[in-house]
N, C-alpha and C positions, 0 to 999 in steps of 0.2 A: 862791278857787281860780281860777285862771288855765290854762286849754287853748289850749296853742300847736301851732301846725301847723308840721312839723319836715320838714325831707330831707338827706339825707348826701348826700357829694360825688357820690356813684354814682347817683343823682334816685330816689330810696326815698324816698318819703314816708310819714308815720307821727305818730302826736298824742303830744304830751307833757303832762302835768297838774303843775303847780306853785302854790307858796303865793304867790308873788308874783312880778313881772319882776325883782327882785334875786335871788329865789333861782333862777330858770333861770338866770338869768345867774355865778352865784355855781357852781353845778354844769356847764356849758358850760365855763368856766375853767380847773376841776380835771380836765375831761376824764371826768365820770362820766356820760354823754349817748353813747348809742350806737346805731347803727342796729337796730332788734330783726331786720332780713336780715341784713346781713350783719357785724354789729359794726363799721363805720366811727364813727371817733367824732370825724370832720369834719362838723360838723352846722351847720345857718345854718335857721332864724327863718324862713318863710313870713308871706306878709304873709295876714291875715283878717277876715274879716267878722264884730262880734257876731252873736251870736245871739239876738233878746228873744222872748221867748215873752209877750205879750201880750195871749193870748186874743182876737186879729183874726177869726181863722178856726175857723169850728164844727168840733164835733167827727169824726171823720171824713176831711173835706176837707184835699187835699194843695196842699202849697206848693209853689214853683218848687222849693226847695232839699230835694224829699223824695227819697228814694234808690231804686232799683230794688234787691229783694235778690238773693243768687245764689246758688242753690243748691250746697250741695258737688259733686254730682255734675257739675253744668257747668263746674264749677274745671278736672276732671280732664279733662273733655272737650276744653276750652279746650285744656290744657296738651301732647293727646295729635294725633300728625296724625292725617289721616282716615281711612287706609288701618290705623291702629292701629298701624303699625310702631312699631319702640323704638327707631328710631337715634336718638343724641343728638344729632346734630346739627340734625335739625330736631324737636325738642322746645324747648317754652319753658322757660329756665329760671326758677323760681320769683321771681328778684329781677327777672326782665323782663318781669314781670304787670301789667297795670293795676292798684291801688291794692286794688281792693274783690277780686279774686282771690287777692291776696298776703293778705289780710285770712283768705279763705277756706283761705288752704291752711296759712298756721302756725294754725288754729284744728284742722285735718285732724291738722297732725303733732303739735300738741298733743294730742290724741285719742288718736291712736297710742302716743306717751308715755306717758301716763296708762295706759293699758287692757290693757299687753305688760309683758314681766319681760325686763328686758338682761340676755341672755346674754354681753355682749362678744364677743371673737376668738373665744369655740367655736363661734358661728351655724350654721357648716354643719354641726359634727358633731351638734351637738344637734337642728337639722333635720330630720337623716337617721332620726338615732333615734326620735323621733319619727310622723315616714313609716314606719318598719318594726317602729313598734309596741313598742319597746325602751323607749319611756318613755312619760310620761301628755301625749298633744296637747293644747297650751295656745297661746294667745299669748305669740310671745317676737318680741325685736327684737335684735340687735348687728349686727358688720360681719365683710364678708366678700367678699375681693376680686372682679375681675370671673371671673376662673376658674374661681375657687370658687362661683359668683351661677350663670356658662352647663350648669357639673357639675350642680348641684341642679336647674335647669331640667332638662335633660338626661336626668335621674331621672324627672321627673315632680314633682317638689319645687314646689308654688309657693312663690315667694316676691318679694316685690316690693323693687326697689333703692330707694330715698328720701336725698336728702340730708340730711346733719346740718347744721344752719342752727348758724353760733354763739349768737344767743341762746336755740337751743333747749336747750342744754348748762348754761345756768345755773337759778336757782330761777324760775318761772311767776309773772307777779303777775296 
């Protein structure tokens, strides 16, 4: 098995796992290599260090190469300004994370995915229903424009806006 370190044109860095250097390169070719942000699928080969696992270093003890983890909650924090406002424009977006954030936060929406039932375009009305007791409150997730987002606020409605990343859209491996 072969793990290559991978970035699309857009500097999204991201690992790939293959059977061999002909077959990344066999699939790179046909174009089935694609950014998991933002589905670019101009991708170019990071140069890398092996990795030998050795048994140098006792049990326990960390190496240069060991990671700091991050907690979900500091994702959002990261991603949020101080003052907590929600303009977009000084928010991060998702693909202009540091590496182990972006890690963080399609593991979030994947989360979200998993654990909600898509209502698609009915979002708001089903929301409301919901808030006024007309149906059984569950998690649900679809879309629903900025209008529709400030209305249900407006109400008292939470609800939080999230982007749909393209590879969130296809099957999860």
């Amino acid at each position: 098995m072969k793990v290559l370190n991978l970035q699309c044109s857009r500097q999204h860095s991201f690992e790939g796992w293959f059977a061999s250097e002909g077959d990344f390169q066999d699939q790179l070719g046909r174009s089935l290599i694609e950014c998991p942000l933002c589905a670019d699928k101009r991708i170019q080969k990071l140069p890398s260090a092996p990795r030998l696992n050795l048994g140098a270093y006792p049990a326990g003890q960390a190496t240069s190469g060991s990671a700091t983890k991050i907690s979900p909650s500091s994702s959002i924090t990261a991603a949020l300004p101080q003052d907590g406002a929600a303009s977009s424009s000084s928010r991060a977006a998702p693909e202009s994370l540091p590496p182990a954030l972006q890690a963080d936060f399609l593991k979030a929406l994947r989360h979200a995915l998993k654990h909600t039932e898509d209502v698609g375009q009915g979002f708001a009305d089903e929301a409301r229903r919901m808030h006024y007791g007309e149906t059984e409150a569950r998690n649900i997730r679809g879309q629903a424009s900025v209008r529709e987002t400030v209305e249900l606020l407006e109400e008292g409605i939470e609800v939080l806006p999230l982007p749909m990343l393209p590879a969130l859209k296809d099957t999860l491996h």
